[in-house]
Each structure stands twice: as C-alpha cells, then as structure tokens.
PDB file with one MODEL, atoms N, CA, C and O in Angstrom:
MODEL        1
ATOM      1  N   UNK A   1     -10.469 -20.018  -4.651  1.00  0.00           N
ATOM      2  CA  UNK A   1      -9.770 -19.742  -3.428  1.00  0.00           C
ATOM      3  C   UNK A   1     -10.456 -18.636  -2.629  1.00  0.00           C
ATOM      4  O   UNK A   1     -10.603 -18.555  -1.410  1.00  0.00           O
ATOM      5  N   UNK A   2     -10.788 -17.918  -3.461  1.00  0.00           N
ATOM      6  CA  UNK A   2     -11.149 -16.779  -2.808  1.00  0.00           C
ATOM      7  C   UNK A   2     -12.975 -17.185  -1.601  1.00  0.00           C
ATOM      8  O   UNK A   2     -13.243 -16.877  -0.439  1.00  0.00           O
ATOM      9  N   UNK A   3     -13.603 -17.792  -2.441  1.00  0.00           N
ATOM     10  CA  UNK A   3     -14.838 -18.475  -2.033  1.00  0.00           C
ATOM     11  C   UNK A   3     -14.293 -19.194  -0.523  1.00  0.00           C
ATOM     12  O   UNK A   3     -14.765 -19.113   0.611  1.00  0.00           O
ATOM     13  N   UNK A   4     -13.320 -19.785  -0.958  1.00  0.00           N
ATOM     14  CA  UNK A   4     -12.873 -20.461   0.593  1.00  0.00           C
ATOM     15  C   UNK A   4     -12.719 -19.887   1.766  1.00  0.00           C
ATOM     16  O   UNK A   4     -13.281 -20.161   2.827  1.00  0.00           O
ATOM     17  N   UNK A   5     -11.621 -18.757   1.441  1.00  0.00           N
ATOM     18  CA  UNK A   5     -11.758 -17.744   2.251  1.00  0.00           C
ATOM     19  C   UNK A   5     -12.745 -17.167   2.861  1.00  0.00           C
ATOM     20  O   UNK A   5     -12.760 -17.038   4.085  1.00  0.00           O
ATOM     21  N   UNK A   6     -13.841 -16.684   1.956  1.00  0.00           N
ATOM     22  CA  UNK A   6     -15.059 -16.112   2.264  1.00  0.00           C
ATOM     23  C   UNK A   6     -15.851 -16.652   3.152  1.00  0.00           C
ATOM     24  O   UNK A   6     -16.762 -16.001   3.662  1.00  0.00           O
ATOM     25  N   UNK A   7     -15.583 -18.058   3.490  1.00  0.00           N
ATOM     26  CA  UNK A   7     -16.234 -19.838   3.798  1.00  0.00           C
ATOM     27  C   UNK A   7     -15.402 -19.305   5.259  1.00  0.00           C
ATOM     28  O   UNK A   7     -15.958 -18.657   6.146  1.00  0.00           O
ATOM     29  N   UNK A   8     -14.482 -19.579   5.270  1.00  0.00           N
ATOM     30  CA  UNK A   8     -13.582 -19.880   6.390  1.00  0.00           C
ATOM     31  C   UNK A   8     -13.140 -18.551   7.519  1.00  0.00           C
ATOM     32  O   UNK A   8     -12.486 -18.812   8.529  1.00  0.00           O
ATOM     33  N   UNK A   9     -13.497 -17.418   7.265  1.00  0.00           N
ATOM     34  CA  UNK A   9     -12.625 -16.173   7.414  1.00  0.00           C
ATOM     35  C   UNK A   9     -14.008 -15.467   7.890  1.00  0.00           C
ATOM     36  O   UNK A   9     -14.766 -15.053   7.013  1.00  0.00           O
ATOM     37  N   UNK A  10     -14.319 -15.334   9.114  1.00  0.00           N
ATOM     38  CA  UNK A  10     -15.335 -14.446   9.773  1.00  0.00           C
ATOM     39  C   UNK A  10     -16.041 -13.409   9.336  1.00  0.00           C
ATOM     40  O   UNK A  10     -17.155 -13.159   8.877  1.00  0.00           O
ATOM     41  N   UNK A  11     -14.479 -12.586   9.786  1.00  0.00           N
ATOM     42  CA  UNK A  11     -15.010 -11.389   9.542  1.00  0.00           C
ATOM     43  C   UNK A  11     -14.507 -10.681   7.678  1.00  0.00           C
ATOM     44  O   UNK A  11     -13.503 -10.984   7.034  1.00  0.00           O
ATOM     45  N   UNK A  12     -15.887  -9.498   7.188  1.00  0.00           N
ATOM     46  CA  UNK A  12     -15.397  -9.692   6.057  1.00  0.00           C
ATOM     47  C   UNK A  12     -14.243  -8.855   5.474  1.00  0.00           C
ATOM     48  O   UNK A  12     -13.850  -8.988   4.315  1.00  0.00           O
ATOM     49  N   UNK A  13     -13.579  -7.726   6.623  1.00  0.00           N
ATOM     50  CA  UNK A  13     -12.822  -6.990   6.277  1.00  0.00           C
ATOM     51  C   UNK A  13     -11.838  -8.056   6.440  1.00  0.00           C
ATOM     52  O   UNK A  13     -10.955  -7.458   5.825  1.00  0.00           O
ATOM     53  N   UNK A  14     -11.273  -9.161   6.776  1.00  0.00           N
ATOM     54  CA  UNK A  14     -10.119  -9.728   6.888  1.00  0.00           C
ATOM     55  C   UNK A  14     -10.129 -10.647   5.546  1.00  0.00           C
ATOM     56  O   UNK A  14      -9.317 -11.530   5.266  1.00  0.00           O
ATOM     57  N   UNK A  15     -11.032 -10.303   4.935  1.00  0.00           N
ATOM     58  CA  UNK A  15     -10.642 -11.712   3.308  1.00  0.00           C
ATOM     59  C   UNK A  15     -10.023 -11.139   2.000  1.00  0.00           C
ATOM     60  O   UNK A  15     -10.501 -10.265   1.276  1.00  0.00           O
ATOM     61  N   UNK A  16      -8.827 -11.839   1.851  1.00  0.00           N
ATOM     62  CA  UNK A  16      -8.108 -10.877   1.128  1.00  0.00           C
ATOM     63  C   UNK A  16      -8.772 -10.678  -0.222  1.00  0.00           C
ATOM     64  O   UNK A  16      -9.612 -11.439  -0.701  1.00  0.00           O
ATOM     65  N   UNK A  17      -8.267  -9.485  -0.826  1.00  0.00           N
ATOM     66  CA  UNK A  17      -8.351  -9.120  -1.614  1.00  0.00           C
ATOM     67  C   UNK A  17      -7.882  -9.897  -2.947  1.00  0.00           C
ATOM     68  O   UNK A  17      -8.659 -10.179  -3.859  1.00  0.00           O
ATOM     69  N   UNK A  18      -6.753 -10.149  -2.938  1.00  0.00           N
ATOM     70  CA  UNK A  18      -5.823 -11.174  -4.319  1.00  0.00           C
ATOM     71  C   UNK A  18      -5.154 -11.946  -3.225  1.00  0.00           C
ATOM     72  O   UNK A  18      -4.883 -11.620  -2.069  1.00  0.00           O
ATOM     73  N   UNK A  19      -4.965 -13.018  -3.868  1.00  0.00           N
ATOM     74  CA  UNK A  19      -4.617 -14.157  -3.273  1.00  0.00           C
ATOM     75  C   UNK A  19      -3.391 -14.559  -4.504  1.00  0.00           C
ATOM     76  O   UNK A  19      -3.680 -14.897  -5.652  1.00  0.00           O
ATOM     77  N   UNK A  20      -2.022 -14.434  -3.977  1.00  0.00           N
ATOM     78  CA  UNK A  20      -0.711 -14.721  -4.763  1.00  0.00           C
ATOM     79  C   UNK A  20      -0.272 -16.204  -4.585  1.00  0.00           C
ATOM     80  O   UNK A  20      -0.101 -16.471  -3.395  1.00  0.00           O
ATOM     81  N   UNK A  21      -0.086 -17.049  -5.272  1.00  0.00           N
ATOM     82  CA  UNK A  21       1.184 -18.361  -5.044  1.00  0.00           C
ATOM     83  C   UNK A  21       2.413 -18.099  -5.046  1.00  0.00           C
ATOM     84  O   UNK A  21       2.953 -17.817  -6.116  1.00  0.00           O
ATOM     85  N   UNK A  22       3.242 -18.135  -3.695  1.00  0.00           N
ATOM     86  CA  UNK A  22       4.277 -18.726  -3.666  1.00  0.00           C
ATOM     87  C   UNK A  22       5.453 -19.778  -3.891  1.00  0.00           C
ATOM     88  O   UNK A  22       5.330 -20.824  -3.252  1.00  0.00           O
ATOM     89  N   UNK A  23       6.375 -19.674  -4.561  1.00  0.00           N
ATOM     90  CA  UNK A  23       6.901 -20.993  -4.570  1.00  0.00           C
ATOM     91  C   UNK A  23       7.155 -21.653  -3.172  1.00  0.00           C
ATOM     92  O   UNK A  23       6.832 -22.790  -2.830  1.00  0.00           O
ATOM     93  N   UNK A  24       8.016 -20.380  -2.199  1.00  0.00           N
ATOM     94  CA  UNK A  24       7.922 -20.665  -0.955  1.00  0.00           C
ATOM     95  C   UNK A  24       7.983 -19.543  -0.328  1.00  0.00           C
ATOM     96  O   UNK A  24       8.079 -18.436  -0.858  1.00  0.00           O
ATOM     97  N   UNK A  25       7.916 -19.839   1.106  1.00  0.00           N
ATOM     98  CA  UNK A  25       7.636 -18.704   1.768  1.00  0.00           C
ATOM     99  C   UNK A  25       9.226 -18.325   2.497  1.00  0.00           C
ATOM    100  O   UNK A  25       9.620 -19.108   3.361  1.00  0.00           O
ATOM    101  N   UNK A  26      10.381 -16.757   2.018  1.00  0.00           N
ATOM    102  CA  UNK A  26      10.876 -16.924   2.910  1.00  0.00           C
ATOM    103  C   UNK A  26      11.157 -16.678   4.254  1.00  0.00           C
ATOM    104  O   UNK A  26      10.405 -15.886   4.823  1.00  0.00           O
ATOM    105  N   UNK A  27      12.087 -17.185   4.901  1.00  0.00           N
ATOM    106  CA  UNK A  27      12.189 -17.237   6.344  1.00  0.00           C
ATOM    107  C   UNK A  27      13.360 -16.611   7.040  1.00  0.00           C
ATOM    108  O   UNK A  27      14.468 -16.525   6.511  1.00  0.00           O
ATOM    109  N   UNK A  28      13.167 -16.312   7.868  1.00  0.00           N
ATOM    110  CA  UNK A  28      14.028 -15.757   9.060  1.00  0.00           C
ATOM    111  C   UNK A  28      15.609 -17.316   9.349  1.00  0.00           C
ATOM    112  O   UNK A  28      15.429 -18.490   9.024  1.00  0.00           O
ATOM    113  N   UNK A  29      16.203 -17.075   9.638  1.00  0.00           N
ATOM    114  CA  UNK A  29      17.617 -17.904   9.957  1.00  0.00           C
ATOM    115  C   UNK A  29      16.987 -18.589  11.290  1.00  0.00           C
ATOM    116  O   UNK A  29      17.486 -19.666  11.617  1.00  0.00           O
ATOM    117  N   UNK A  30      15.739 -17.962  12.242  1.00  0.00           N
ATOM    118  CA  UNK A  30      14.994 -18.996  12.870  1.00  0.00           C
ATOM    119  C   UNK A  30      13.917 -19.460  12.969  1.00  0.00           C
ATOM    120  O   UNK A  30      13.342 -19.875  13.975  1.00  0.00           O
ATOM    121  N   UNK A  31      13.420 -19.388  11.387  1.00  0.00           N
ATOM    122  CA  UNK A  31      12.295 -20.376  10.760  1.00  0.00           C
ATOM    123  C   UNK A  31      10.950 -19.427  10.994  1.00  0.00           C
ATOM    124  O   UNK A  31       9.818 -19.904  10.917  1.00  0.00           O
ATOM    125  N   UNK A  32      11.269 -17.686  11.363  1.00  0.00           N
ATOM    126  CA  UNK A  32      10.114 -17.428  10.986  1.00  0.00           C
ATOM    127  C   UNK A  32       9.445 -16.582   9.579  1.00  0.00           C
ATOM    128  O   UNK A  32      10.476 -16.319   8.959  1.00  0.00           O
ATOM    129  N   UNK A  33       8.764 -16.254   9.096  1.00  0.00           N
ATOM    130  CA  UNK A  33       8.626 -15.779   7.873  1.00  0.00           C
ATOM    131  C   UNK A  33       9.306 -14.218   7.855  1.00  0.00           C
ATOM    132  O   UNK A  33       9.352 -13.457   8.822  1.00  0.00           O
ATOM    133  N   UNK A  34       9.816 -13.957   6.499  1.00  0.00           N
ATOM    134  CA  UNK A  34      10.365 -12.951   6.725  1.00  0.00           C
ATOM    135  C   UNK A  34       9.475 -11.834   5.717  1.00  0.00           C
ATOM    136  O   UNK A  34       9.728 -11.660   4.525  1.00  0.00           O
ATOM    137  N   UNK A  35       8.587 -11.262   6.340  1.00  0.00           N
ATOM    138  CA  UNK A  35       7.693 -10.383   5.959  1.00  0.00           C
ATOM    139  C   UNK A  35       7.951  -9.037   5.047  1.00  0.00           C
ATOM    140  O   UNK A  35       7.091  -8.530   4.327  1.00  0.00           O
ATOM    141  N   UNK A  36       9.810  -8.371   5.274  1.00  0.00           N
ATOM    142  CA  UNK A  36       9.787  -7.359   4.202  1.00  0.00           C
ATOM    143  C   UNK A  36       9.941  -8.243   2.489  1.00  0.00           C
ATOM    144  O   UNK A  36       9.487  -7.721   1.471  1.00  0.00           O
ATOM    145  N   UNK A  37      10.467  -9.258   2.486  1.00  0.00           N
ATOM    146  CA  UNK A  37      11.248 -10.241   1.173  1.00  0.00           C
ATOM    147  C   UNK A  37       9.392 -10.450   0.539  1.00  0.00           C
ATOM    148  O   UNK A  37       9.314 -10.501  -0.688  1.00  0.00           O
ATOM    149  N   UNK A  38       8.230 -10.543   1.205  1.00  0.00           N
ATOM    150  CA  UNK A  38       7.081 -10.466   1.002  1.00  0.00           C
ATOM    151  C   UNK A  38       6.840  -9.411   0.425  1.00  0.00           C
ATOM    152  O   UNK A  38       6.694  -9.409  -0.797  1.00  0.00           O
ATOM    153  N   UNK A  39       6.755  -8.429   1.059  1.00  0.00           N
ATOM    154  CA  UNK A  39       6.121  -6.850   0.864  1.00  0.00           C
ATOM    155  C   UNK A  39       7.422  -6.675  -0.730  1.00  0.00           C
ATOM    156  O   UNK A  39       6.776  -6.242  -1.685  1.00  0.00           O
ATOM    157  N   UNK A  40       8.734  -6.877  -1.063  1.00  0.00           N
ATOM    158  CA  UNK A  40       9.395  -6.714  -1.880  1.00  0.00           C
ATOM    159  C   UNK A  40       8.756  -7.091  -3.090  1.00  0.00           C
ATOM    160  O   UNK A  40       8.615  -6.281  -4.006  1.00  0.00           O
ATOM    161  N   UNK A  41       8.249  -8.600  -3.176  1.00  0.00           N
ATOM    162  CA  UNK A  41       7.676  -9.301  -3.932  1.00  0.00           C
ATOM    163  C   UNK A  41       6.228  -8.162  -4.355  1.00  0.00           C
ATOM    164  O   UNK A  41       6.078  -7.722  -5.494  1.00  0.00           O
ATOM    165  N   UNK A  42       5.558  -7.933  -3.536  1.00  0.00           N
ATOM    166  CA  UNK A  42       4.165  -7.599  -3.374  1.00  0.00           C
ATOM    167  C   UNK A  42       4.593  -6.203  -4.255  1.00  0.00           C
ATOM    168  O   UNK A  42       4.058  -5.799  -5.288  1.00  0.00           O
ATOM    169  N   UNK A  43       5.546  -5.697  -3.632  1.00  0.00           N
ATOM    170  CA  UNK A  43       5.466  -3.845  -4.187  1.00  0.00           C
ATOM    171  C   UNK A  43       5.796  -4.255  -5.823  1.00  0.00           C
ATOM    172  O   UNK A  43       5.135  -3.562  -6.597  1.00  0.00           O
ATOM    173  N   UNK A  44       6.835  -5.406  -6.591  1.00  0.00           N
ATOM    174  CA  UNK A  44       7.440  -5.758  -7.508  1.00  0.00           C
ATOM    175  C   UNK A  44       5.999  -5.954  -8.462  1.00  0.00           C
ATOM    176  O   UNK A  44       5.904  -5.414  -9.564  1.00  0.00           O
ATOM    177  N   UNK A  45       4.841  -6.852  -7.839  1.00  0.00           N
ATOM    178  CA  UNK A  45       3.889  -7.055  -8.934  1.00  0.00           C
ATOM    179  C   UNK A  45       2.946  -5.872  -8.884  1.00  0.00           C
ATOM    180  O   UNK A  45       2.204  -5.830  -9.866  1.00  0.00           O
ATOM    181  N   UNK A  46       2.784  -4.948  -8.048  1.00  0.00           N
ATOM    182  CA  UNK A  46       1.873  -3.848  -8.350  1.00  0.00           C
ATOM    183  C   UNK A  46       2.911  -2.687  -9.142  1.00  0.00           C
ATOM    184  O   UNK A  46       2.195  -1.949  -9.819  1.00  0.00           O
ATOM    185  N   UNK A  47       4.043  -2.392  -9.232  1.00  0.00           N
ATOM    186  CA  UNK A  47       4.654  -1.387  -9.721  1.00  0.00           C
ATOM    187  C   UNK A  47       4.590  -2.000 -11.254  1.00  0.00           C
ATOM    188  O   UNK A  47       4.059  -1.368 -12.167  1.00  0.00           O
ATOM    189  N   UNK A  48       5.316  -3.581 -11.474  1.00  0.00           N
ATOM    190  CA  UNK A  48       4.949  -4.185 -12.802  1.00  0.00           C
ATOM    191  C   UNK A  48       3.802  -4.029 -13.350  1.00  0.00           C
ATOM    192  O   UNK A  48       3.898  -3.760 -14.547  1.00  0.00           O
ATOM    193  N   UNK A  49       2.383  -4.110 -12.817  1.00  0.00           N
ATOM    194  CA  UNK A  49       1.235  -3.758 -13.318  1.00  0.00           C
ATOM    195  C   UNK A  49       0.515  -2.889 -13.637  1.00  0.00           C
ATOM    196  O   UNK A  49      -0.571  -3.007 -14.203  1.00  0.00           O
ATOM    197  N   UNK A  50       1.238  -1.582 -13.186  1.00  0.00           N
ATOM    198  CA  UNK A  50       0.978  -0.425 -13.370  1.00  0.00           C
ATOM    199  C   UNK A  50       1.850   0.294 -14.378  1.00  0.00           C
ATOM    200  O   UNK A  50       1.465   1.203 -15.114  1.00  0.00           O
ATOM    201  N   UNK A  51       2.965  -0.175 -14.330  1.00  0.00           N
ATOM    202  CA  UNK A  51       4.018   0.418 -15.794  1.00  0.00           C
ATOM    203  C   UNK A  51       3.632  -0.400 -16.451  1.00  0.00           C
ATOM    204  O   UNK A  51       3.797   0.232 -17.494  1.00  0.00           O
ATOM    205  N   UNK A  52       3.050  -1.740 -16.930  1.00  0.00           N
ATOM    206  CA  UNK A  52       3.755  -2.757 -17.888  1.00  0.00           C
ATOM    207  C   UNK A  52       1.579  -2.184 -18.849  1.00  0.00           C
ATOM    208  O   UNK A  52       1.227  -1.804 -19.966  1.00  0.00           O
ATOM    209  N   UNK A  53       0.900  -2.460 -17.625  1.00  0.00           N
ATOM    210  CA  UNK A  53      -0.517  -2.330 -18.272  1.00  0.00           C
ATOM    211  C   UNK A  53      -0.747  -1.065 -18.168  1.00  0.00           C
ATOM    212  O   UNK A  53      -0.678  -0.457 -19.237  1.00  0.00           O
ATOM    213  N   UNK A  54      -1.041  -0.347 -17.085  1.00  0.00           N
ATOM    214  CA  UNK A  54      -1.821   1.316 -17.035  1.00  0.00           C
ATOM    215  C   UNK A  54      -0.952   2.021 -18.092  1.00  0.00           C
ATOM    216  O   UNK A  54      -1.447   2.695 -18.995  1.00  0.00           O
ATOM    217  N   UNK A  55       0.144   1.864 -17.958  1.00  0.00           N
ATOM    218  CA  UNK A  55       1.138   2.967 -18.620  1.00  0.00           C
ATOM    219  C   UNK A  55       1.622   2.051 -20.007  1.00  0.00           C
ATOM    220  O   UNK A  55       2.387   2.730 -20.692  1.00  0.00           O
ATOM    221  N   UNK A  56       1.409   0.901 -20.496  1.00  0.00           N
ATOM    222  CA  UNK A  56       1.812   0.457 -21.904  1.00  0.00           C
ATOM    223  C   UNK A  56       3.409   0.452 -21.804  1.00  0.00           C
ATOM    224  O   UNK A  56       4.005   0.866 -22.798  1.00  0.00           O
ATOM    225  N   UNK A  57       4.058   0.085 -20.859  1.00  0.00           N
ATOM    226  CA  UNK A  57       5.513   0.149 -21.056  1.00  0.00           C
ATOM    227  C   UNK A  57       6.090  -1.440 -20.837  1.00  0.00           C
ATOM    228  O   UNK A  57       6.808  -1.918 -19.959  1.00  0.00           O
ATOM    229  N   UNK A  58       5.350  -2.124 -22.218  1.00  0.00           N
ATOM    230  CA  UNK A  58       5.266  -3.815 -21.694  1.00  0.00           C
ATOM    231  C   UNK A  58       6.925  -4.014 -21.484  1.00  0.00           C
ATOM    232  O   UNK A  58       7.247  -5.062 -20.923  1.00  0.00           O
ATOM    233  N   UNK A  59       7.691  -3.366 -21.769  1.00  0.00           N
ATOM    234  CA  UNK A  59       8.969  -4.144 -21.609  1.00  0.00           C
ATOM    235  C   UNK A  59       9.964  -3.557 -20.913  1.00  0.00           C
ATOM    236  O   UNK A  59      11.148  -3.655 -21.234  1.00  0.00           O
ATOM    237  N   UNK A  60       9.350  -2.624 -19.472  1.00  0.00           N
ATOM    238  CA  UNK A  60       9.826  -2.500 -18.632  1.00  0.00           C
ATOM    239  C   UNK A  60      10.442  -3.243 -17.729  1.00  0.00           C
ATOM    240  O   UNK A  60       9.952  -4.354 -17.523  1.00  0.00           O
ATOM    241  N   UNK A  61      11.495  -2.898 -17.063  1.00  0.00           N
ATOM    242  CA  UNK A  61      12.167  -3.829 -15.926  1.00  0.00           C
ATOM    243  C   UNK A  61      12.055  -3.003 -14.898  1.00  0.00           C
ATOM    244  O   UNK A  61      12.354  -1.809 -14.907  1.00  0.00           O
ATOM    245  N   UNK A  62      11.517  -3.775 -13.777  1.00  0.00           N
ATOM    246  CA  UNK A  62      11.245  -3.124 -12.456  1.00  0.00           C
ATOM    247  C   UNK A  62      12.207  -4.671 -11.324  1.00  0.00           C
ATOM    248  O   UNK A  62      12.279  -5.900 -11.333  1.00  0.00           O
ATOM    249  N   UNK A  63      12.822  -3.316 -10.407  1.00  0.00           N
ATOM    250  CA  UNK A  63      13.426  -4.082  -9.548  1.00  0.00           C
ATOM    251  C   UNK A  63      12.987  -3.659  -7.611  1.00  0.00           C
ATOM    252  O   UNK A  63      13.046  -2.490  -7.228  1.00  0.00           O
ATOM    253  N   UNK A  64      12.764  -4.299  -7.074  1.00  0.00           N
ATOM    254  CA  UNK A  64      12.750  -3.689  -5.895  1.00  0.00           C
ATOM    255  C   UNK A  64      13.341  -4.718  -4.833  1.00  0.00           C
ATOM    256  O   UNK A  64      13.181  -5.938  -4.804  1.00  0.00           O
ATOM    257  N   UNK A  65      14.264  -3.683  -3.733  1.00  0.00           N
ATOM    258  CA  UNK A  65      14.724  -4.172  -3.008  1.00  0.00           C
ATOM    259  C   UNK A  65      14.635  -3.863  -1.528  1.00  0.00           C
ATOM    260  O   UNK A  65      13.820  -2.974  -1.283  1.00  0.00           O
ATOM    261  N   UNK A  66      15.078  -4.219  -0.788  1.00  0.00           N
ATOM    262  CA  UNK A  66      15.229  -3.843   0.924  1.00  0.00           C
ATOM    263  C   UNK A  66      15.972  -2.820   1.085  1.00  0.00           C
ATOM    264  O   UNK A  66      17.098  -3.053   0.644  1.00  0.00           O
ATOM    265  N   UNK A  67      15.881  -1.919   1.461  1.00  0.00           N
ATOM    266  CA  UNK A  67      16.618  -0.383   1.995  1.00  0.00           C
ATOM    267  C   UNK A  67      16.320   0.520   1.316  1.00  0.00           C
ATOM    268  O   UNK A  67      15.244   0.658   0.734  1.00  0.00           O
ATOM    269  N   UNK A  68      17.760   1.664   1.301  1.00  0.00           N
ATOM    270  CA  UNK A  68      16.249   3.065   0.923  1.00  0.00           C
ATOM    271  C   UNK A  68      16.256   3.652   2.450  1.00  0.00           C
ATOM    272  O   UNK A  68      16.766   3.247   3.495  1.00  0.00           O
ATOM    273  N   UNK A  69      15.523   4.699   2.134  1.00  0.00           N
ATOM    274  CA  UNK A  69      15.360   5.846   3.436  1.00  0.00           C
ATOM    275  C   UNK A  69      13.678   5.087   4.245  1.00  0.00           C
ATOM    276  O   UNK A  69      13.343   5.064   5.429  1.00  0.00           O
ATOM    277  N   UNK A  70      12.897   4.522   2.912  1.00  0.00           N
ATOM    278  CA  UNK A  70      11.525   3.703   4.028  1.00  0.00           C
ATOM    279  C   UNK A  70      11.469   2.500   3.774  1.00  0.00           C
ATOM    280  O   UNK A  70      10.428   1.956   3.406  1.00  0.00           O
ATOM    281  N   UNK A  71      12.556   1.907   3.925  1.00  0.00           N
ATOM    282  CA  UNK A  71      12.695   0.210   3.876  1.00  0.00           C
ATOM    283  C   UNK A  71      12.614  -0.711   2.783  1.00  0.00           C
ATOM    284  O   UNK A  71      12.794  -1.929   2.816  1.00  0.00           O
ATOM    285  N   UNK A  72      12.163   0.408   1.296  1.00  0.00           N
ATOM    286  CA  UNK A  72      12.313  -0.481   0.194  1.00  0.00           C
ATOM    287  C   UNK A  72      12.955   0.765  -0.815  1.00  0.00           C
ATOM    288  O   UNK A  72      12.727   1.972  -0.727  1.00  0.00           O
ATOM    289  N   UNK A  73      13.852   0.033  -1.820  1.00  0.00           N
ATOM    290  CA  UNK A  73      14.499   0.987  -3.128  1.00  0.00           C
ATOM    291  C   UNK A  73      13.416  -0.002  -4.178  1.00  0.00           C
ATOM    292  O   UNK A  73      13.189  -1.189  -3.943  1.00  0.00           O
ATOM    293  N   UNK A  74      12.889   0.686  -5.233  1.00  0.00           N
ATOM    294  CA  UNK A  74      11.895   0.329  -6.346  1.00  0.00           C
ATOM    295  C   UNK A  74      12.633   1.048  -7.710  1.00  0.00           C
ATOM    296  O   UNK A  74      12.404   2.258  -7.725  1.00  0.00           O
ATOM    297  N   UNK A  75      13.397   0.620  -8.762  1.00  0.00           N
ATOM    298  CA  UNK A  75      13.650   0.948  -9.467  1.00  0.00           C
ATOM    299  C   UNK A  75      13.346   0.383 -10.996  1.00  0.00           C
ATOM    300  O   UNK A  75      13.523  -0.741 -11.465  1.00  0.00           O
ATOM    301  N   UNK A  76      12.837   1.557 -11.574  1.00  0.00           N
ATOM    302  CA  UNK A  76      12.063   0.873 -13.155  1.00  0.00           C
ATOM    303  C   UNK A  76      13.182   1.293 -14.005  1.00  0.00           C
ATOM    304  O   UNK A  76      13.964   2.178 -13.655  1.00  0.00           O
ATOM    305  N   UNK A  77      13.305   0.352 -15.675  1.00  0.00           N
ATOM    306  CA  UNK A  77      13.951   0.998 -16.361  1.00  0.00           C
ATOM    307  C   UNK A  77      13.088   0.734 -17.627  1.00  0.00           C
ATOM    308  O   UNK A  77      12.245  -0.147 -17.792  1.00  0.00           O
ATOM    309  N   UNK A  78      13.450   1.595 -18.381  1.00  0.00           N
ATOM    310  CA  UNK A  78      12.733   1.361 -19.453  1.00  0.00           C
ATOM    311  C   UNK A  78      13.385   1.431 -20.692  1.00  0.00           C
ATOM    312  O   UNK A  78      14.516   1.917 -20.736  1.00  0.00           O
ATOM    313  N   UNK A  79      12.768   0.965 -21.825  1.00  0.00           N
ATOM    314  CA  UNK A  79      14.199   0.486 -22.678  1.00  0.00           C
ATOM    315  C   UNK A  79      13.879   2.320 -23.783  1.00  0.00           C
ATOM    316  O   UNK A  79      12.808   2.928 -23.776  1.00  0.00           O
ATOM    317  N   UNK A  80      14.856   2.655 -24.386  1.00  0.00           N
ATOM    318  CA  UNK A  80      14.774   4.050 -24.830  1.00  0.00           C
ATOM    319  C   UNK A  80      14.195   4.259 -25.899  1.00  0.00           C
ATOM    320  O   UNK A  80      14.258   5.405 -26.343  1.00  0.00           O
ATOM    321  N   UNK A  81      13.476   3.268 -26.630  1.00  0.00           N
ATOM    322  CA  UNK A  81      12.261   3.511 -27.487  1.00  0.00           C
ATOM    323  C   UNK A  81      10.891   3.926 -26.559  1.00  0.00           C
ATOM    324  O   UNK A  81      10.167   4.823 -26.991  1.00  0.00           O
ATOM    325  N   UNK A  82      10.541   3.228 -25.229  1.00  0.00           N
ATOM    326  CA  UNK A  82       9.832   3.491 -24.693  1.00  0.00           C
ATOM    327  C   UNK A  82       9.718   4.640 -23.561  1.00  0.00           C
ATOM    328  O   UNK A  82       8.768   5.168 -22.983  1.00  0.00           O
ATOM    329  N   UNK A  83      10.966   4.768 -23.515  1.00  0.00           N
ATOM    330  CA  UNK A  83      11.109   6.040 -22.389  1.00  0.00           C
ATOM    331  C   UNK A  83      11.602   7.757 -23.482  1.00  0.00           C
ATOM    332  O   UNK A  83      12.029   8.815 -23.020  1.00  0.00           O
ATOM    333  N   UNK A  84      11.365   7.468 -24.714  1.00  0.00           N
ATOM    334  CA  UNK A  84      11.364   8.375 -25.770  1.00  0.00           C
ATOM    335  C   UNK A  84       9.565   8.783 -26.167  1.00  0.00           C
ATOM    336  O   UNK A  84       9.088   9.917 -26.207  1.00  0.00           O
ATOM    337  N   UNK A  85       8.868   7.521 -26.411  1.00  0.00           N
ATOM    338  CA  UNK A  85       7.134   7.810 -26.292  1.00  0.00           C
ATOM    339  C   UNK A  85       6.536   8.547 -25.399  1.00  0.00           C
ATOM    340  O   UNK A  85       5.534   9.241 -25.568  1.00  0.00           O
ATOM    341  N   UNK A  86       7.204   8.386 -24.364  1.00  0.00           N
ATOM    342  CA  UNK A  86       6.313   9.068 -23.049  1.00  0.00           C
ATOM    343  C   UNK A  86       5.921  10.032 -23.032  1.00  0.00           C
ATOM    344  O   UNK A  86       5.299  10.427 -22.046  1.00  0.00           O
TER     345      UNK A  86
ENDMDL
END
C-alpha cells in the first residue's frame, strides 16, 4: 500500500506514514466524515502501543473519548499486579 501511495501521491511530504484499515468510515448525520471519531481511534492505537509495548503493560485497557478540556479524555487502566511493578 504504501508503494502505491508513493506511485500516486506527488509530493513526498504528503505520503502517509502508516496506513490503518477501517471497517468503516464514520460520518456526520449529513454523510460527511466525522474526523474527531478518527483522531479517537488514532490517539486509542498509539497510547495502546506505547503502554501495551514501550512500557510492557500487555494487559492494559486504554479508552479514549470526545471531550475533556482539548477535545479528547484518554484513560488507561491497569490491572494491580501491573500498576504495583511500575
């Protein structure tokens, strides 16, 4: 995928970096994409990848949502064998 991009996509600062699958994309109530429910998703697999691999806390639960004081709440928990290691 990424090759395609590289193929198709001009310039090279615009080719993304990781390329995610969606099941679907969601949308606005008038069919246009709804870009924070994205960024939610997006902040969900980099906070997971950074507690679950950098930090060894494989059986963390991370939640993130819309609101909050800068447009998203991100909350990890960790189970108390692992938040006792730390």
């Amino acid at each position: 995928m990424h090759e395609h991009a590289q193929r198709t996509i001009a310039e090279r600062p615009a080719w993304p970096k990781q390329i995610h699958i969606v099941d679907s994309i969601p949308l606005t109530s008038v069919g246009k994409i709804y870009k924070p429910q994205l960024r939610c998703d997006a902040a969900k697999r980099l906070v997971t990848r950074v507690v679950c691999d950098q930090l060894g806390h494989v059986d963390a639960r991370v939640q993130v949502s819309e609101g909050g004081r800068r447009g998203m709440k991100v909350s990890v928990a960790l189970s108390a064998a692992s938040a006792a290691s730390s």
